[in-house]
N, C-alpha and C positions, 0 to 999 in steps of 0.2 A: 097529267104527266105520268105515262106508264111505271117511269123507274123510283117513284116515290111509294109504288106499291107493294107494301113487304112481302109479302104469301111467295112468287117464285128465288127471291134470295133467301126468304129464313129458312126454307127447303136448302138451298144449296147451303147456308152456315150449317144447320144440323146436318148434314150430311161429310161434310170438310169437318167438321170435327168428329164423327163419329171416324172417319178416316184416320184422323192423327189420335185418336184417345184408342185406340178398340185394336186397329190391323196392324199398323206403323209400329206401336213398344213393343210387341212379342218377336215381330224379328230381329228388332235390332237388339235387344236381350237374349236372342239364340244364339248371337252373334258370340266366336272364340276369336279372343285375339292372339297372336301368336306372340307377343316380346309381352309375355304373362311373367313379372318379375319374382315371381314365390318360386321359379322351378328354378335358379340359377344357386349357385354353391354357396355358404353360409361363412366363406375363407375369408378372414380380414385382408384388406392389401395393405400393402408397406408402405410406408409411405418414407422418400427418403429429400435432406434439406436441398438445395441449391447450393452448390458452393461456386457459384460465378462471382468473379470480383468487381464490384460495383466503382467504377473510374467516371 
């Protein structure tokens, strides 16, 4: 039974993870989000009650 023999899959395992450990984090760590919440204004808002009459 060919596919009981490991040698051409543990090639393709070490290889799919050398893909996702090694290439894949550095881009998606270059990556800039832009709704980067540290640059927005430090203004409290108001906050005001309800006055609807509850019937």
């Amino acid at each position: 039974m060919p596919q009981l023999n490991p040698t051409p899959w543990f090639l393709v395992l070490l290889f799919s993870w050398m893909v996702l450990l090694v290439i894949i984090p550095p881009k998606v760590m270059h990556h800039h989000f832009t709704g980067d919440p540290t640059h927005h204004s430090a203004k409290e808002q108001t906050q005001t009650p309800w006055n609807w009459p509850w019937h």
